[in-house]
N, CA and C of each residue as an Amber inpcrd file, in Angstrom:
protein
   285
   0.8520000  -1.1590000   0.0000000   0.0000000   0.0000000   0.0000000
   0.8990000   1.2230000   0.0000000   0.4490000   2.2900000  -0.6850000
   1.1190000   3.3100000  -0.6030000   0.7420000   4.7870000  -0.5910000
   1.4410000   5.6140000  -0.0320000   0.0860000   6.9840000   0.7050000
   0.8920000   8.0960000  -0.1020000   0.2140000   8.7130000  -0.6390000
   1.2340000   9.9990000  -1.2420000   0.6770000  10.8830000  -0.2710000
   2.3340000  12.1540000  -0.5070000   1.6560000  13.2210000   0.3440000
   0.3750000  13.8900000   0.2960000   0.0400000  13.7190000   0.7300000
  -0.0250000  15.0470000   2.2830000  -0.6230000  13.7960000   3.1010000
  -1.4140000  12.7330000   2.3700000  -1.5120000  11.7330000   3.3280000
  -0.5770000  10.7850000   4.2020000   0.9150000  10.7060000   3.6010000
   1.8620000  10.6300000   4.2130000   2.1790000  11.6010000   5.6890000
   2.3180000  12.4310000   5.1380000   2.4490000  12.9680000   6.1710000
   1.4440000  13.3370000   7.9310000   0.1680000  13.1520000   6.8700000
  -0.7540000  12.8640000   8.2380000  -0.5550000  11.3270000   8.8860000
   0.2180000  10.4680000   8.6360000   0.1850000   9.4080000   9.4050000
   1.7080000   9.4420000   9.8320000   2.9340000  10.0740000   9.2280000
   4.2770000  10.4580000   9.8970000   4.5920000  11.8630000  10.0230000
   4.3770000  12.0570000  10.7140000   4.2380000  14.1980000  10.6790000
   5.8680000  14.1460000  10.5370000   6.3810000  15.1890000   9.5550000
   7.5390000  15.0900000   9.4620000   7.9140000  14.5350000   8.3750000
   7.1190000  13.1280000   7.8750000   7.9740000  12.7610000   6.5110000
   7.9290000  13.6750000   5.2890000   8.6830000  13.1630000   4.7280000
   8.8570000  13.7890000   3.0170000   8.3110000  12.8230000   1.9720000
   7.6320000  13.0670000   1.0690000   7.6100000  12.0100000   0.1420000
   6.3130000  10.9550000   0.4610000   6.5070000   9.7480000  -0.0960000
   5.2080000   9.1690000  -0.0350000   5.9780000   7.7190000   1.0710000
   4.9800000   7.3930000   1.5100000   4.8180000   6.2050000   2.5580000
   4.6880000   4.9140000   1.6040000   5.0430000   3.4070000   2.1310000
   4.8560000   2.3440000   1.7710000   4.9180000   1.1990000   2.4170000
   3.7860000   0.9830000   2.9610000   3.4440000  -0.1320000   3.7850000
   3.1070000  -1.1710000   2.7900000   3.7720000  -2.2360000   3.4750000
   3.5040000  -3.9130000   3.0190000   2.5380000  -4.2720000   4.0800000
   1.4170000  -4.8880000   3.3460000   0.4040000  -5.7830000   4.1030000
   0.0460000  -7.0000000   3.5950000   0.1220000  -7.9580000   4.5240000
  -0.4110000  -9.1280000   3.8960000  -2.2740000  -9.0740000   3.8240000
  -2.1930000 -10.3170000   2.7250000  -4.0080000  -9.9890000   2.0700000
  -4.5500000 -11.1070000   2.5480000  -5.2850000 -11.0480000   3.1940000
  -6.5450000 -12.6170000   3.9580000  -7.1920000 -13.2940000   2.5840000
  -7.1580000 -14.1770000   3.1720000  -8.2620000 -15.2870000   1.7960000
  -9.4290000 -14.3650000   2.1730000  -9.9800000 -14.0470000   0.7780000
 -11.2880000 -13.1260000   0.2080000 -11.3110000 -11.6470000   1.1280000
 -10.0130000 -11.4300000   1.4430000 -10.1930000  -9.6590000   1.8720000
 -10.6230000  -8.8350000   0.8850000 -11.5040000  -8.2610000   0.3880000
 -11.6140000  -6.9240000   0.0490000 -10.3390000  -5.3630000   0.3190000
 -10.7580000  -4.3550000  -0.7120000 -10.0960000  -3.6650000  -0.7000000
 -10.5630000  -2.8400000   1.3580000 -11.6950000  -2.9340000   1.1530000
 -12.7350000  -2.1800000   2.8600000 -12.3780000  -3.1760000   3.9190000
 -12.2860000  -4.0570000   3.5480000 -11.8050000  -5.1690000   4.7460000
 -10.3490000  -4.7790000   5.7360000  -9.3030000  -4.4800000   4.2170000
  -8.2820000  -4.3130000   4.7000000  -8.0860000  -3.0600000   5.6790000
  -8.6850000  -2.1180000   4.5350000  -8.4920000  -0.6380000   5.4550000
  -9.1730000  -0.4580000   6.5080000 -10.4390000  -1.4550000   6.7940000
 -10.8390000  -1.4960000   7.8610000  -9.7830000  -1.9000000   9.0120000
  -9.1090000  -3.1830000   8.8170000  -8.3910000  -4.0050000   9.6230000
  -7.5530000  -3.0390000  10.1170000  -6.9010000  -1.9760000   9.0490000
  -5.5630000  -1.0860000   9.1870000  -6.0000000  -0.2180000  10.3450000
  -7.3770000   0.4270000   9.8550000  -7.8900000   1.5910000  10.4360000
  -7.7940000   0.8850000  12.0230000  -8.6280000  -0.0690000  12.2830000
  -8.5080000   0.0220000  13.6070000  -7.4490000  -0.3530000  14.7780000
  -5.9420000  -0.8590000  13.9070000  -4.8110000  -0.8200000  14.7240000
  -4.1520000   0.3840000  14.6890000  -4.7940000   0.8880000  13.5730000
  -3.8930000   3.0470000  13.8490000  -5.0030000   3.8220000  13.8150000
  -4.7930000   4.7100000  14.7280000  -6.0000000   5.4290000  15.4900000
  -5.5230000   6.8560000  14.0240000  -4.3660000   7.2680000  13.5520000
  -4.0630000   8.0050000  12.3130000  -4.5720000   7.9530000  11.1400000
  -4.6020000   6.4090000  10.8730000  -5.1190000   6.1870000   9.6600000
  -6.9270000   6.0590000   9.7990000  -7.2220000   5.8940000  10.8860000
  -8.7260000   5.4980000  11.1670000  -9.2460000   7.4710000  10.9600000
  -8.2930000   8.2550000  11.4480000  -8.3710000   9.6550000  11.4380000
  -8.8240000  10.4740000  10.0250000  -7.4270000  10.0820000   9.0760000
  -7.4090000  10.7930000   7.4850000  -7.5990000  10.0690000   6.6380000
  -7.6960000   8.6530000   6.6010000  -8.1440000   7.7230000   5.6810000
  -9.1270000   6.9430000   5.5120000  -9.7380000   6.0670000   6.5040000
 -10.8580000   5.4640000   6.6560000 -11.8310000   5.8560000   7.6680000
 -12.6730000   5.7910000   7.4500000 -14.0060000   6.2560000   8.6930000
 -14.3350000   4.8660000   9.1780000 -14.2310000   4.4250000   9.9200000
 -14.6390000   3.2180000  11.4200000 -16.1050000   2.8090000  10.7010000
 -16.9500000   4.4840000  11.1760000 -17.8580000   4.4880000  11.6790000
 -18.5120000   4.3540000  10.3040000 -18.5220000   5.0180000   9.1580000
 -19.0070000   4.8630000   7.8240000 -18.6890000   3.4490000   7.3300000
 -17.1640000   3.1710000   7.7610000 -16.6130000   2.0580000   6.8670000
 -16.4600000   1.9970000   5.1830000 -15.9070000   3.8800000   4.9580000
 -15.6740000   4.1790000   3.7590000 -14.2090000   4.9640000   3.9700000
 -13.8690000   5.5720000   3.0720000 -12.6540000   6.2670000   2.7510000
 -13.4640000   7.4460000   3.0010000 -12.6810000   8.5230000   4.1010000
 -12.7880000  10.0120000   4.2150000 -12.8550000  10.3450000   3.1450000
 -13.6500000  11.8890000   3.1170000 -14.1470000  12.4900000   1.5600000
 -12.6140000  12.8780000   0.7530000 -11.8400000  13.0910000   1.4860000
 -10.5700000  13.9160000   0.5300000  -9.5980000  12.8400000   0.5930000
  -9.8910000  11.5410000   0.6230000  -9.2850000  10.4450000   0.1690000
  -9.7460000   9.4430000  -1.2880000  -9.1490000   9.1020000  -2.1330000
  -9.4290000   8.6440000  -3.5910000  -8.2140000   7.3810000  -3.3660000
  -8.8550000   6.0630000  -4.2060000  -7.8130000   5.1170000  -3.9990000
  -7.4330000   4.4450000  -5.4660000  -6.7310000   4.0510000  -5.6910000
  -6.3050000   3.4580000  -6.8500000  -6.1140000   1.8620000  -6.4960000
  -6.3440000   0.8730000  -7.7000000  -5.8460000  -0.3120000  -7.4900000
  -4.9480000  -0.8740000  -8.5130000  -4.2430000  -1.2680000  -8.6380000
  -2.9970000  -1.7360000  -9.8560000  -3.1380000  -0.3830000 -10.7260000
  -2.8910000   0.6500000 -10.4960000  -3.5180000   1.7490000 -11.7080000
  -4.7300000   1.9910000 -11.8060000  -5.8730000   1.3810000 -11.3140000
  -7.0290000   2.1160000 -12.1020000  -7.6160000   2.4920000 -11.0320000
  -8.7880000   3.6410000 -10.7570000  -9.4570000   4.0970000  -9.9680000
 -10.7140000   3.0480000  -9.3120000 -10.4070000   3.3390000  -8.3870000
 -11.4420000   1.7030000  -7.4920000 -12.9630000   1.8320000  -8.0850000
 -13.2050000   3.2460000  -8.2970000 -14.5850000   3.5830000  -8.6030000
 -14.8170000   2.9830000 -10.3260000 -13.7880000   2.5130000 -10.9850000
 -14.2270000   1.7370000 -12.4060000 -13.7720000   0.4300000 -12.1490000
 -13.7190000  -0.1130000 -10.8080000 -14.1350000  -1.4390000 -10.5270000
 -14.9350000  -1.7300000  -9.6210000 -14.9780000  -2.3770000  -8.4150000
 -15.9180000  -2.3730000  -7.5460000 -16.1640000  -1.9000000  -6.6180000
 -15.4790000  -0.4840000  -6.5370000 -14.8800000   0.2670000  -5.3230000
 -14.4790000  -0.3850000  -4.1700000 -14.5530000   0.1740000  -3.3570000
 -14.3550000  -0.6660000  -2.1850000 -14.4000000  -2.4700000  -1.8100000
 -15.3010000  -2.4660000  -2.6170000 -15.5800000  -4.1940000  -2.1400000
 -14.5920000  -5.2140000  -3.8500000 -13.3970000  -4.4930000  -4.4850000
 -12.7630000  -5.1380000  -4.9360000 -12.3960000  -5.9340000  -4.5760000
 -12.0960000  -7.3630000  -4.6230000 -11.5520000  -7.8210000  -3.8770000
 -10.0650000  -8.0080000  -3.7610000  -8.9600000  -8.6770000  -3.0000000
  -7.6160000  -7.9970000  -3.5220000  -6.8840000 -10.0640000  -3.4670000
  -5.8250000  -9.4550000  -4.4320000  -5.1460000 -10.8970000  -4.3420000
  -3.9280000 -10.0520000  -3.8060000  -2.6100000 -11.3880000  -3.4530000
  -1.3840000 -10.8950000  -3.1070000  -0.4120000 -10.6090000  -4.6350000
  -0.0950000  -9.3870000  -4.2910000   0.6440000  -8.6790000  -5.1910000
   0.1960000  -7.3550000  -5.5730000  -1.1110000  -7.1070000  -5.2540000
  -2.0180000  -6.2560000  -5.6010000  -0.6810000  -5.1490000  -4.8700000
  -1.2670000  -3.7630000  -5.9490000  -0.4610000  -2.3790000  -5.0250000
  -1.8190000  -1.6370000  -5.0660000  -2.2710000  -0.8870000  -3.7080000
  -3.2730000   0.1370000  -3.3030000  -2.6290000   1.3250000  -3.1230000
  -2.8730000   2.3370000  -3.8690000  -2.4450000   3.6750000  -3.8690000
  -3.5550000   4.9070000  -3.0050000  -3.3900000   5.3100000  -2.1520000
  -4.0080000   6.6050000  -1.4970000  -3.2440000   7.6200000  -2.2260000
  -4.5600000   8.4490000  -2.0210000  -4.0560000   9.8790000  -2.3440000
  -4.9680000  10.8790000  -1.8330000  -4.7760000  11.9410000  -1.7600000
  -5.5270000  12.8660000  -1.6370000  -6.1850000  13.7110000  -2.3080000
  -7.4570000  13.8590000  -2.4230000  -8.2720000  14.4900000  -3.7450000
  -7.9190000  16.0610000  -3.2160000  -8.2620000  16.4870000  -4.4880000
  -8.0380000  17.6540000  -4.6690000  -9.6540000  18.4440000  -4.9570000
 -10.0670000  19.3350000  -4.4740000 -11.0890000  20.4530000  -4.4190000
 -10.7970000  21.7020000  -4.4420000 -11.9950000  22.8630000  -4.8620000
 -11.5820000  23.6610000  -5.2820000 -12.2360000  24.4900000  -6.2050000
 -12.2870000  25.7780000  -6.4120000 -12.8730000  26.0070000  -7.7400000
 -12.1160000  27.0900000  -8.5790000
């Protein structure tokens, strides 16, 4: 998995650059499964990335899966094999 800034930095205050966590993938985890699992051993990531309580991705979070945007596959409930790479990022707003 991997967090570009500024979401990097909300989970290492201080870093530069983008983050890259290795996670292992459960038989039939989903892409929501995982970030669920993540969210609730880091109280950071449960903060700027996943909502607990929704059990979605915060609004100014967008995710990618091997390259493509989760939302032109099954969003969230993709399911993931091992090897898969999950990209965070932070959306951008604005007018």
């Amino acid at each position: 998995m991997e967090f570009i800034p500024w979401l990097s930095q909300q989970l290492e205050p201080g870093r530069s650059g983008r983050l890259v966590v290795r996670e292992s993938v459960q038989d039939n985890e989903t892409v929501r499964d995982l970030l669920e699992r993540m969210a609730r051993n880091d109280p950071k990531l449960a903060a700027n990335v996943f909502d607990l309580k929704t059990r979605n991705l915060h609004e100014h979070v967008a995710a990618v899966l091997n390259d493509r945007m989760i939302e032109l596959l099954k969003g969230l409930d993709e399911p993931l094999k091992p090897g898969d790479t999950l990209t965070l990022l932070p959306t951008f707003q604005g007018g």
